[in-house]
Steps between C-alpha positions, in 0.01 A plus 500: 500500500141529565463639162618230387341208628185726380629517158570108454203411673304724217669317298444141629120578494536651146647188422232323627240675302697466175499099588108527472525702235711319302266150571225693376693632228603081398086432484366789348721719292507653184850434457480140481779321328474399102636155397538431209336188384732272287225432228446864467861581420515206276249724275714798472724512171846595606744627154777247470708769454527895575457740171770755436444844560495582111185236499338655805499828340343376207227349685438857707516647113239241417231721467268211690342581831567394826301413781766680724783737448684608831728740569840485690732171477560521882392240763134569481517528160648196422303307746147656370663346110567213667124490645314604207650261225469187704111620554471434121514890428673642191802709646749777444733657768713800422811648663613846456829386646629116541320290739592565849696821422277668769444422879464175450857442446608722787309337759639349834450151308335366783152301498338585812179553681581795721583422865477824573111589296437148752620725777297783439193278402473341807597785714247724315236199457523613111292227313656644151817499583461170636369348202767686314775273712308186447490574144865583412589165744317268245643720240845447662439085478358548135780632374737304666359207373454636120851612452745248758823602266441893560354528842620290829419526847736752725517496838521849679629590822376748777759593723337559850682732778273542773329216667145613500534517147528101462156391567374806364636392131498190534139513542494737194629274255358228654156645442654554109604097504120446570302763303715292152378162636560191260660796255787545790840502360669379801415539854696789662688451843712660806915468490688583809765750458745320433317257252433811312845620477608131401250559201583877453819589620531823343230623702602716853511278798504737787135522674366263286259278671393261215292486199223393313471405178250469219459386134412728203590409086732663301508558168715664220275706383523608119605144407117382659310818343691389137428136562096530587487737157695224280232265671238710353649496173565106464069485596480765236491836622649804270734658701751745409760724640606815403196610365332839648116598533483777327080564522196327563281431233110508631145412289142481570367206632118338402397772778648802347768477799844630425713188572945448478494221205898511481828701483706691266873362544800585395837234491710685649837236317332596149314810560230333348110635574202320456175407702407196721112412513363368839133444637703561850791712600684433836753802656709304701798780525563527843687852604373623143141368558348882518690560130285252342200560699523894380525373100178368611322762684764883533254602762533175748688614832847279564489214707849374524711694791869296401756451729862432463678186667875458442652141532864470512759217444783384738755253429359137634744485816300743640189211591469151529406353156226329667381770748301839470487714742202755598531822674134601623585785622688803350647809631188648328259206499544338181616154466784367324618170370824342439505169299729304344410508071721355237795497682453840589290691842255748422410728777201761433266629499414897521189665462423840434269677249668549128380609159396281242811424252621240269853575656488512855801471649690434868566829743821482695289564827287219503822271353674626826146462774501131363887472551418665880246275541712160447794636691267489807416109459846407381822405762805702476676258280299613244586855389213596290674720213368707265724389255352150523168607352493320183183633326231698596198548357113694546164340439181704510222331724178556379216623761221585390154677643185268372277689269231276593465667827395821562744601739831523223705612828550164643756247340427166422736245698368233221452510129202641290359465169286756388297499191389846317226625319681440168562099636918582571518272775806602701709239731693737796700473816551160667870318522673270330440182683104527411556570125283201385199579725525866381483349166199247564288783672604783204377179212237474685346863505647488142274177365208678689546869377555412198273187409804301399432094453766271643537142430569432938545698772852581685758197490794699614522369823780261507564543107861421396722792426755498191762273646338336749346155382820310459673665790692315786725595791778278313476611181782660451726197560354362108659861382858442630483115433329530127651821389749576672426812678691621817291454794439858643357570130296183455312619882451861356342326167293302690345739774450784207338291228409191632442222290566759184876471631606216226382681228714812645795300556477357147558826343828556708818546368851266541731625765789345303575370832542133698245620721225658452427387131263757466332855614744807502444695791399869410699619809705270692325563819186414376313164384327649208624387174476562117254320422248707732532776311398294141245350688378829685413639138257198443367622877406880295815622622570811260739698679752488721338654800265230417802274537735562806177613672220232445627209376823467675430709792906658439426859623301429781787278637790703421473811274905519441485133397198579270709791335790292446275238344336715281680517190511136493110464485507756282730315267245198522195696509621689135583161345158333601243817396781617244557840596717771342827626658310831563224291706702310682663850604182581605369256701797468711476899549097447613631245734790658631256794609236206656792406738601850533184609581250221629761253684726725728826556250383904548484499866810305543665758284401811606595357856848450423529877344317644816777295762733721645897406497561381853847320449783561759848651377626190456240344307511791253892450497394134417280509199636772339827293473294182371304755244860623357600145487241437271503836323824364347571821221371746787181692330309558795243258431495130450301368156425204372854369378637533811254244694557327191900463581447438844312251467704289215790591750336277800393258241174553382562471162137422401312781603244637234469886418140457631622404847743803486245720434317370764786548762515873460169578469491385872711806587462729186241725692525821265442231183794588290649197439809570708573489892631802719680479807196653640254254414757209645507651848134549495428117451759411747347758730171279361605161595665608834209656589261184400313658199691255270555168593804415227655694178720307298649812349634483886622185447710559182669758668576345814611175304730763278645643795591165644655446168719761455600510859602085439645650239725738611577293795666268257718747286633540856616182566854473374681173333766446826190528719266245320603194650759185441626427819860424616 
């Protein structure tokens, strides 16, 4: 107990300190907030409308120079686009990828300032990381104010268990309250136990003594990342997806200086080379910072040390959805979240050391220490399943060591930007909440290194995103009324493109219904509709991992529903950017391996396979009887014509080949487009066992048991025995 006391009254005076600091900090410091003056923004020409991808090419294949050409289309990318062409400077942004593809679309799509760097700050009187907090606080209310329809405030709780432990974080994020100042969210405060289980009531009751709770943002991630590049583009930034670095192209300056003047690029849609000109270039590539880096300079030592978080999704009964939840502390010291996002809870995240890939993908051990993890925090009614995981995916974090020190061992907690002899300036580290501060400090260096002349200094700070201006709470009540959109789909249109929604909607489709009139649902448990997908190809969609992924968000909510959706998008995708029957083919084959690969589908199934049988006698007895029942002509196997039959026998006349396929490749393990008794037991062994939470091959058969059992029960009922009275 002494300990204790000790340890919060550390704390308490830490606390104290961090107050002074933080006063001092309001006065004097360099990270004073940037508002933007209204008769400055009334000077910057915004495009009425966004170019094509087939005219942003051309202007990259221009031949002109630009004052700027950065690499990478992720957050910091976009935002340093987004910096540089409302400075008055002449800009072109490539993407080797689409926009997003990286970790910025596998974050924990939260916009935060770090209780815990506060924690360590004030415990460790560390000034940097300090200023780091304050930083990504007014960062938090910046972006929260420039993009209302994609970010909103969350509230998230921590359950306390021991009653020492209520002052002690209370004061913690109490101290994090007053370090964001007038930039607060919302202030934080205590719940008694049962308060918190009124607000939370999947959360375990026993020994709880109360809670505390706090306000972060949240975000969804890709859509934000997409939205501040097609903000770039309507002020008149080049940007394009899809197309790879392939070189750096350097000259000699007026001092005989070997200098980067551009990039040799290569569309990777066309296969098209040529060369971009630029007096600057920015490498803003995050885990794959040290490849471009190297293109300038082989011999330069690596800086980036990556490391892997996974994120997975649970179905959305599994939280409030107005409540997150934060475990501080870990079996082995990390922390994980668990927030409510698009109808969905994400819990994550991991961190250990990876390689750098374009393909990383979930483990099945840190998918099961996050599952662990929540089963501690939840209440018994709640039987965390494995089964229930509905996508999982990896995103590579990228650390890095800062080459303007001498001492490369260290890490740095914030970002850097470092500028080489040849003028690359590179933009590294830092998080996602702070991407346009990384961006106004990387222009900076940039306009200074490279004696570039802009027409005004940074006026990102409070800048509209793409969607924004027009935006209200209530929006979506003119899309029902107007157009006649269900409601459920009008709220998705308006939280994921804002004020752009009416144009969206006015591309969709007739139901052929009373109600809705319009928007067909590309999977019926899901609000995204046709008319995405036609207007995701004016967003520089191009495939259709660019599709389920980034612009409707499919297979990070639900990679079965994203496979089941995918030849439809396909079908719209091919009639939009007119592909060929063999493209098509080939597209849905590159994202069939995406979900397989990056999203969880290969975990999931090499789970199944690696399940042993543990069904009693008489459950073996059971299914093998409601297997023959649908094997009708007794082969051994059941195919495709017999769930067919089945299901026209219970009256599902209308089921499409698609969705047929789709039911057996649930349980056709071995891939051979037929199902063994085998690989039936397994999956019921599965599903008993938790590691599925549903089949509906399962469901066919036990509906075409009941069937021929009703059935036969009938035949059995004789003529003199059916009734009439006397």
């Amino acid at each position: 107990m002494a300990s204790r006391l000790r340890r919060f009254g550390v704390t308490a005076a830490g606390v104290a300190i961090g107050a002074a600091l933080s006063t001092y900090a309001l006065k004097s410091s360099d990270i004073s907030p940037h508002h933007v003056q209204m008769e400055e923004m009334q000077r910057i020409r915004r495009k009425r409308t966004l170019p094509s991808r087939a005219e942003q090419v051309k202007s990259l294949q221009s031949g002109e120079e630009f004052d700027v050409l950065i690499i990478g289309g992720g957050a910091t990318g976009a935002g340093c686009a987004l910096d540089a062409v409302t400075r008055g400077l002449k800009t072109a942004l490539v993407e080797a990828d689409d926009f997003a593809s990286g970790t910025s679309s596998k974050s924990t799509k939260l916009i935060h300032g770090g209780v815990r760097y506060l924690q360590k700050a004030i415990l460790g009187l560390d000034i940097e990381q300090y200023r780091m907090v304050k930083e990504a606080l007014h960062e938090r209310a910046s972006m929260l104010r420039s993009a209302p329809h994609l970010t909103r405030p969350l509230p998230i709780m921590l359950p306390v268990y021991t009653w020492w432990q209520i002052p002690y974080f209370w004061v913690g994020i109490k101290a994090y309250d007053f370090v964001a100042g007038d930039r607060n969210v919302k202030s934080s405060y205590y719940l008694s136990r049962e308060d918190a289980l009124e607000l939370f009531p999947m959360l375990r009751g026993d020994k709880l003594r109360g809670a505390i709770v706090y306000y972060d943002g949240q975000q969804d991630d890709a859509r934000m990342c997409l939205a501040i590049s097609l903000t770039a583009a309507r002020h008149g930034a080049s940007i394009t997806n899809h197309v790879e670095v392939l070189e750096l192209l350097k000259k000699k300056n007026e001092t005989g200086k070997e200098v980067c003047c551009g990039a040799k690029v290569r569309d990777n849609i066309s296969k098209k080379e040529w060369t971009i000109k630029a007096k600057c270039v920015i490498n803003a590539t995050g885990p794959f910072t040290d490849s471009i880096r190297k293109m300038d300079n082989p011999t330069v030592k690596s800086i980036c040390c990556p490391s892997s978080g996974v994120h997975i999704v649970l179905p959305g009964f599994y939280s409030p959805p107005q409540m997150g939840l934060l475990d501080p502390d870990t079996s082995d010291g990390r922390v994980i979240f668990f927030l409510p996002w698009l109808n969905g809870t994400i819990a994550g995240t991991t961190d250990a050391p990876c390689d750098v890939t374009h393909n990383p993908s979930p483990s099945e051990d840190e998918i099961q220490f996050i599952l662990s993890e929540i089963k501690s925090y939840l209440n018994k009614d709640v039987d965390v399943r494995r089964g229930d995981v509905l996508s999982a995916w990896s995103g590579i974090r990228p650390l890095v060591s800062d080459p303007n020190k001498g001492d490369t061992q260290s890490l740095a907690r914030n970002h850097i930007v470092h500028v080489s002899d040849s003028n690359l300036v590179t933009i590294a580290g830092g998080k996602w909440t702070t991407y346009r501060a990384m961006a106004e400090h990387t222009m900076d260096a940039a306009i200074k290194a490279c004696n570039l002349e802009p027409e005004r200094g940074c006026v990102t700070d409070g800048l509209w995103i793409e969607g924004a201006q027009g935006w209200t709470p209530t929006m979506y009540i003119r899309l029902v009324q107007d157009l006649g959109l269900e409601v459920e789909v009008a709220k998705h249109l308006a939280i994921s493109y804002g004020d752009r929604a009416f144009a969206v909607a006015k591309m969709a489709a007739l139901t052929g219904k009373r109600w809705p009139i319009i928007g067909k649902k590309l999977h019926p448990e899901f609000p995204y509709i046709d008319a995405e997908v036609r207007y995701g190809i004016r967003e520089y969609a191009c495939t259709c991992v660019d599709m389920v992924a980034r612009r409707l968000r499919l297979s990070f909510l639900n990679v079965q529903a994203a496979s089941e959706a995918l030849p439809h998008i396909a079908d719209i995708m091919a009639e939009e950017l007119k592909w060929s029957k063999e493209e098509r083919e080939k597209q849905i084959k590159a994202c069939e391996h995406f979900l397989h690969t990056q999203m969880g589908q290969q975990v999931n199934r090499q789970l199944k396979e690696k399940i042993p049988v543990n069904l009693s006698k008489e459950e073996v007895d059971l299914y093998k009887k409601r297997f023959d029942t649908i094997d009708k002509d007794k082969k051994g196997y059941v195919s495709i014509p017999d769930i067919k039959r089945a299901m026209r026998a219970y009256g599902d006349a209308e089921v499409s080949g698609e969705e047929l396929h789709d039911i057996l490749r649930e349980i056709d393990t071995n891939m051979n487009g037929q199902v063994e008794l085998e690989e039936y037991l397994q999956m019921m062994s599965a599903i008993k066992s938790g590691y599925i939470s549903h089949s509906r091959f399962a469901a066919v058969a036990e509906q075409e048991e009941i069937r021929k059992e009703q059935e036969r029960l009938r035949k059995q009922i004789t003529v003199d025995r059916s009734g009439g009275g006397l």
